[in-house]
C-alpha positions in Angstrom: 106.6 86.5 79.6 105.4 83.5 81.8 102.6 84.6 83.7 102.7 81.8 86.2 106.5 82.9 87.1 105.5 86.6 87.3 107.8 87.8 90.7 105.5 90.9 91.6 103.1 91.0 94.0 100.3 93.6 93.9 98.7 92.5 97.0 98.2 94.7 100.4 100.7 93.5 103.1 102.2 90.1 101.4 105.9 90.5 101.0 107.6 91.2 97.9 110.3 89.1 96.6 112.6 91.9 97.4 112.1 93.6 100.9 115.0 97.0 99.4 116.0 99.7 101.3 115.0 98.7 104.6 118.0 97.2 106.2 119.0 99.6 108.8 115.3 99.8 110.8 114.9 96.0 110.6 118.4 95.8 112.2 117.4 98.7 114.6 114.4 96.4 115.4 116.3 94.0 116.1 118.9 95.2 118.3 115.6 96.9 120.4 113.9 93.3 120.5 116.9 91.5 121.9 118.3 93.9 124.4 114.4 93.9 126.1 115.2 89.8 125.8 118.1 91.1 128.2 115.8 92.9 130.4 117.9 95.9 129.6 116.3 99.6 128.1 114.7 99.0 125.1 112.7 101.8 122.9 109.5 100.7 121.3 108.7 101.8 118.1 105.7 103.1 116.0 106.4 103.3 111.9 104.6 106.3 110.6 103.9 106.5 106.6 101.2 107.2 104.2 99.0 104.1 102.5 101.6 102.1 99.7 104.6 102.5 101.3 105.0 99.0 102.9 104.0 99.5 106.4 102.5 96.5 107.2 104.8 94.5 104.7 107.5 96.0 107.6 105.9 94.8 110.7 105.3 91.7 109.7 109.1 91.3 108.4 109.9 92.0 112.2 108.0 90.2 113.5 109.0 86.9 111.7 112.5 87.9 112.8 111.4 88.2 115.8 109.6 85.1 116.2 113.0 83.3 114.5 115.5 84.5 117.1 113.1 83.2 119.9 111.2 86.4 120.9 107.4 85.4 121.6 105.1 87.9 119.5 101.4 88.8 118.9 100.2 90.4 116.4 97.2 92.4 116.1 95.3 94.9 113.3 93.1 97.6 114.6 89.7 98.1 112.6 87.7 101.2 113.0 85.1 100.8 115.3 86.8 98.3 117.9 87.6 99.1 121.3 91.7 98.5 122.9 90.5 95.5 125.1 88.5 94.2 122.6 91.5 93.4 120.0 93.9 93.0 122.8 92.5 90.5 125.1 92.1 87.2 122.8 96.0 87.9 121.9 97.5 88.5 125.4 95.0 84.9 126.0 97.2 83.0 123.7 100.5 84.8 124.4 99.7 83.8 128.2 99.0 80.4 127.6 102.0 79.9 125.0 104.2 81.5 128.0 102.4 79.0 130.1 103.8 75.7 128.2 107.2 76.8 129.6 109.0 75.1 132.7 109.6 78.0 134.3 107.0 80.6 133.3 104.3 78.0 134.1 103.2 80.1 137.0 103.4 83.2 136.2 101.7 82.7 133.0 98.5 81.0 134.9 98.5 84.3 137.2 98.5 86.1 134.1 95.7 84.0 132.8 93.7 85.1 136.4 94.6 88.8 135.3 92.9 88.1 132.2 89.8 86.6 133.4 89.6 89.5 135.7 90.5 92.4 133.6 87.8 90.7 130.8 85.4 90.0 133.6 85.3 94.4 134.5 86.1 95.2 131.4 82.8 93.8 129.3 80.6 95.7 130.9 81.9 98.9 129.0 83.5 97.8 126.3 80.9 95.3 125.4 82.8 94.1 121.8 85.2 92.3 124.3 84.6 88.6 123.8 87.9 86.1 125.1 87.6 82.6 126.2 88.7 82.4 130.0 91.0 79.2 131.0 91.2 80.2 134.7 88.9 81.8 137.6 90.0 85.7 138.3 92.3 86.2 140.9 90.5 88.7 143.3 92.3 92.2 143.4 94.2 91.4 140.5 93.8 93.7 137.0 89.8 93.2 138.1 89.5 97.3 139.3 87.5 98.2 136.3 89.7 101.1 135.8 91.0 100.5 132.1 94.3 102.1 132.7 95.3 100.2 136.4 94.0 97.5 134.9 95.2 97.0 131.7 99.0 98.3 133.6 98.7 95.0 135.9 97.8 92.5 132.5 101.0 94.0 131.2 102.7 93.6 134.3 101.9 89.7 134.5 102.5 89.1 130.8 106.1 90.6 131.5 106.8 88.5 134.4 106.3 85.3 132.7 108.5 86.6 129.6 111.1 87.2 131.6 110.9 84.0 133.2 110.8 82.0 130.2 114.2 83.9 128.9 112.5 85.7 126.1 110.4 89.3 125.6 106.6 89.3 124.5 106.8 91.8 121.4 103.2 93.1 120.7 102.2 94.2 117.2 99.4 96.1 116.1 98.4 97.4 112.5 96.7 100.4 111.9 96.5 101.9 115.1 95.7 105.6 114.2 92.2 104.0 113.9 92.6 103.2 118.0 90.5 106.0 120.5 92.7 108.7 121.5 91.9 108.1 125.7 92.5 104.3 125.1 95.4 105.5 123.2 96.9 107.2 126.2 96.3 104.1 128.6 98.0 101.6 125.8 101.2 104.1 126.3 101.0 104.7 130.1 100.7 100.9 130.2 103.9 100.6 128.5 105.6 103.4 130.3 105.1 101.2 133.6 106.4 98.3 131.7 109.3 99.8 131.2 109.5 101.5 134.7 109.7 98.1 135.7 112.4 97.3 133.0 110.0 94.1 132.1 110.6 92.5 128.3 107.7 94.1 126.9 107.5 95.6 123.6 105.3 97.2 121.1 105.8 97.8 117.7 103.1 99.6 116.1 102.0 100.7 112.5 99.8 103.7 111.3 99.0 106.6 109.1 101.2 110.2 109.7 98.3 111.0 111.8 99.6 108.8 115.0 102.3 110.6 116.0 100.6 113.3 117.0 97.5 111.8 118.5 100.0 109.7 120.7 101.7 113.3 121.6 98.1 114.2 122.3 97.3 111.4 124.6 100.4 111.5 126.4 103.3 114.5 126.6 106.1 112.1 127.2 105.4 109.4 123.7 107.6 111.1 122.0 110.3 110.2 124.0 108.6 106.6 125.0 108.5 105.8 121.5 110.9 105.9 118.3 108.9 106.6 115.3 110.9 106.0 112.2 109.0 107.2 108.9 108.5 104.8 106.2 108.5 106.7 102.7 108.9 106.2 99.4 112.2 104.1 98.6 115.6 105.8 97.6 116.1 105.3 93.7 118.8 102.8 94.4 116.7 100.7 96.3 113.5 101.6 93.9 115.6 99.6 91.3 116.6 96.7 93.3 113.0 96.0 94.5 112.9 95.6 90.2 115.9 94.7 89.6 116.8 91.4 92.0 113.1 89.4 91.8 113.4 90.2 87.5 117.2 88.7 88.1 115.9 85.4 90.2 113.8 84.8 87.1 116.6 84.9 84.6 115.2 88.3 82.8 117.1 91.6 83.0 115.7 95.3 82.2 116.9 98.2 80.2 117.9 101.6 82.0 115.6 103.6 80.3 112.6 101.0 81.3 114.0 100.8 84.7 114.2 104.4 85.0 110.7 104.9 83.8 109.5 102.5 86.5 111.0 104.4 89.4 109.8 107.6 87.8 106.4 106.7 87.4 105.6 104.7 90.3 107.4 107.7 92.8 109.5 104.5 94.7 106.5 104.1 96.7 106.2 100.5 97.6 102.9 99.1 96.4 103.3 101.0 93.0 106.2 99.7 92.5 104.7 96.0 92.9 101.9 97.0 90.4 103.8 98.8 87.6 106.1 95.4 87.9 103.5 93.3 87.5 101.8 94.6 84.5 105.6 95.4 82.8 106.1 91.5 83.1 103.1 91.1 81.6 103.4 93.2 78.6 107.1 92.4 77.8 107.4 89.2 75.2 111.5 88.9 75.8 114.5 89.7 78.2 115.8 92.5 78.4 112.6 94.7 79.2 112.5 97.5 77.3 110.9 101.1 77.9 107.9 100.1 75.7 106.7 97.4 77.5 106.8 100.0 80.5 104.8 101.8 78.6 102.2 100.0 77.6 102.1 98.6 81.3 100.8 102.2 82.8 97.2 101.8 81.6 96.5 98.5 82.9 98.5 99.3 86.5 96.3 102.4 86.5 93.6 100.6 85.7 93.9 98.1 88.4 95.0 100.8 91.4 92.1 102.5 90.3 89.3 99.3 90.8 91.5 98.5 94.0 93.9 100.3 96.2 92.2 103.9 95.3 88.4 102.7 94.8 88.1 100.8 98.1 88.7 104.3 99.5 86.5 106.2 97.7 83.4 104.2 97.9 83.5 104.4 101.3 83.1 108.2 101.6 79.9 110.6 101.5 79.2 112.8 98.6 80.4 116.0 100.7 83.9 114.2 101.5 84.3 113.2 97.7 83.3 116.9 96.8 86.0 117.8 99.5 88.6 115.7 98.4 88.2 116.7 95.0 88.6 120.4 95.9 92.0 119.0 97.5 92.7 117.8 93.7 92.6 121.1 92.2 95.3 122.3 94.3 97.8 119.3 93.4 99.0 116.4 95.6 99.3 118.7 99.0 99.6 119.6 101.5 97.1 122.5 101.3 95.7 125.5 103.3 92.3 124.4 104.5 91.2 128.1 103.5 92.2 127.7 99.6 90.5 124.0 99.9 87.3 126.2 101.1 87.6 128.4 98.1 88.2 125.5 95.7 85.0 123.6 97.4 83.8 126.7 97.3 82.4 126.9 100.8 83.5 128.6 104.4 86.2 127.0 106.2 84.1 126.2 108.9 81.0 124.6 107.1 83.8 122.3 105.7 85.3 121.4 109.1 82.9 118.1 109.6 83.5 116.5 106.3 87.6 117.3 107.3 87.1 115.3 111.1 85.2 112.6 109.3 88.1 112.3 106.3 90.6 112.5 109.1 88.9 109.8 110.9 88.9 107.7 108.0 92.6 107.7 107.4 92.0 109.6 103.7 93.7 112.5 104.7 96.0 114.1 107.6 96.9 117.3 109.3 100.9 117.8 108.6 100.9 121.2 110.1 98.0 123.5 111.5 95.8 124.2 109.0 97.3 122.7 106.3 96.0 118.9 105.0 97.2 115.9 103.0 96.0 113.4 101.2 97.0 109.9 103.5 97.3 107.7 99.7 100.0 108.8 97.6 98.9 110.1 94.3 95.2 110.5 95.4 95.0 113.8 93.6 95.4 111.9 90.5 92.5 109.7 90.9 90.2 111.8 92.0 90.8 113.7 88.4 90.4 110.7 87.4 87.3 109.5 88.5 85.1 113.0 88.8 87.0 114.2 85.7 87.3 118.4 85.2 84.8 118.5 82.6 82.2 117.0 84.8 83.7 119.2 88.3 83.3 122.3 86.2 79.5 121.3 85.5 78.8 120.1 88.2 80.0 123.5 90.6 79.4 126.0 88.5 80.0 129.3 90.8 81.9 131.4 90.0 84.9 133.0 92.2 86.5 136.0 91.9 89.9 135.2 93.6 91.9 132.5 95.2 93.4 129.5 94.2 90.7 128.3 92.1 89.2 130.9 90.7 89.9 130.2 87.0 88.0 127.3 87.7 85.2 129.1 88.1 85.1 131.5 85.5 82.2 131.3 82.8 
């Protein structure tokens, strides 16, 4: 096949040719964005999933519908390490000032600009990542308390106003926002709980591992019912084949069932895989239709390039103890698993291994489904980690034995 017409894209966060088996939340999404347009009750949302599913490839679909039917929009990504005001403040700067262009939002969008100035002007002294450029002086009394959450209630207050007076809701979207501090976590939501007290066009629309749910129900009792949070999985078989099926069809090429079936199987519908394993089949087929073999001969190379990509970026970033725990996690199978049979496969006591757990957890690598119990955050994790610190070397390398639990055959001389 052409390389240069190749439809797959095995690229974190850019769109796929095909967007399957999504329909019904981008419509929710989209009902929720133009009834806050209204000034009439709107739920945000937060879309929980693991890495590969096509989180981020979600939010920014919305948001460019968003943006299309007139709704003003921001969009934001969360980095470890970064404070709330810090990655907020630039954004609400330019959704102010685009707010500000408008006739009849002129004014409220130049308070809002005050706010700003004011709420930066407190706020740097503790969170001293914050940089913004400031267009206006601070209005005194106004978001400038230096309490984050009054403050940051009052910015959202003023960006509100001059949404609703330019006819159209400010939607604010931010990626990865497990990664944002739990007590600025719980002033982000309170801030939107006023917003919608107030029945302003606000809304926020965020993305983040399975892990956000419950720190937002840890921040705040009532997020639950604030937010919706619709999970993004790993995509029904029938829409599996038409994120295959439809961008091989654009191109004129068609694919057998049994190499179609072999896709879905292999790649477990999740979103990114299924990007991958299309890519390499396309390169390894010579005609139309595609059959199973070319499949086949696919699965090395789109193993090959998870490995040096979507799984390795992970793994170099951890300490020796968290690989070690990781691959204890391995033994057991994808997961979830007891933290107790984790400890016996590491082999360690639970609570020796509880550091190396908070620190995994904080890294997004793994997640707590239930108490006690954790899973890996990246779909078929297990696998690589087999892969790269294979059983032969595991076996050498923790020789102890065990003389019952999970892993004791491990163990065994």
């Amino acid at each position: 096949m052409d390389s240069i017409r190749n439809p797959f894209v095995p690229s974190a966060g850019t769109p796929p040719v095909e967007l399957a088996g999504r329909d019904a939340l981008l419509e929710q999404m989209r009902v929720a964005l133009q009834r806050a347009r209204l000034g009439r009750h709107a739920k945000s949302a937060m879309l929980i999933g693991l890495r590969g599913v096509g989180k981020t490839v979600l939010l920014d679909r919305i948001r460019s519908d968003a943006e299309a039917a007139g709704i003003h929009t921001i969009r934001i990504e969360a980095p470890e390490g970064r404070s709330l005001p810090a990655i907020l403040a630039p954004q609400l700067r330019q959704a102010l000032l685009r707010l500000s262009n408008i006739a009849a939002a002129k004014d409220y969008g130049i308070r809002g600009l005050r706010a700003l100035a004011g709420f930066a002007g407190k706020m740097k002294i503790k969170y001293q990542d914050l940089e913004v450029g400031l267009d206006y002086e601070p209005e005194p009394g106004l978001a400038d308390n230096g309490d984050l959450e009054h403050d940051l209630q009052a910015l959202f207050e003023q960006v509100g106003k001059a949404a609703r007076a330019a006819g159209t809701a400010e939607a604010i979207f931010i990626d990865e926002l497990q990664y944002v501090e739990e007590d600025q976590l719980a002033v982000l939501i309170t801030a939107m709980h006023r917003i919608e007290q107030l029945q302003l066009p606000v809304v926020l629309v965020g993305a983040g591992l399975p892990q956000l749910r419950g720190r937002m129900g840890n921040a705040k009792s009532y997020a639950e019912r604030l937010f919706d949070f619709p999970e993004i999985g790993a995509l029904p078989r029938p829409a599996a084949e038409r994120a295959i099926r439809v961008p091989l069809h654009k191109e004129g090429v068609a694919i057998d069932a049994a190499a179609l079936d072999r896709l879905v199987d292999v790649t477990r519908g999740y979103a990114y895989f299924l990007q991958q394993w299309g890519f390499h089949t396309w390169e390894q087929a010579a005609h139309t239709p595609i059959g199973i073999d070319a499949v086949e001969r696919a699965s090395g190379s789109a193993v090959a390039a998870l490995d040096e990509s979507f799984f390795r970026v992970r793994f170099d970033r951890l300490t020796p103890k968290e690989k070690r725990y990781l691959r204890a996690m391995a033994e057991l199978g994808p997961g979830p698993h007891r933290s107790g049979d984790i400890a016996a496969c590491y082999p360690a006591k639970v609570t020796s291994l509880a550091p190396p757990r908070s620190s995994l957890i904080s890294k997004g690598m793994i997640w707590s489904p239930n108490h006690g119990d954790t899973a890996y955050t990246v779909p078929m994790f297990d696998e690589f980690m087999k892969r790269i610190i294979p059983e032969a070397d595991w076996r050498r390398a923790y020789p102890a034995r065990l003389d019952q639990g999970p892993c004791a055959a491990l163990y065994r001389p």
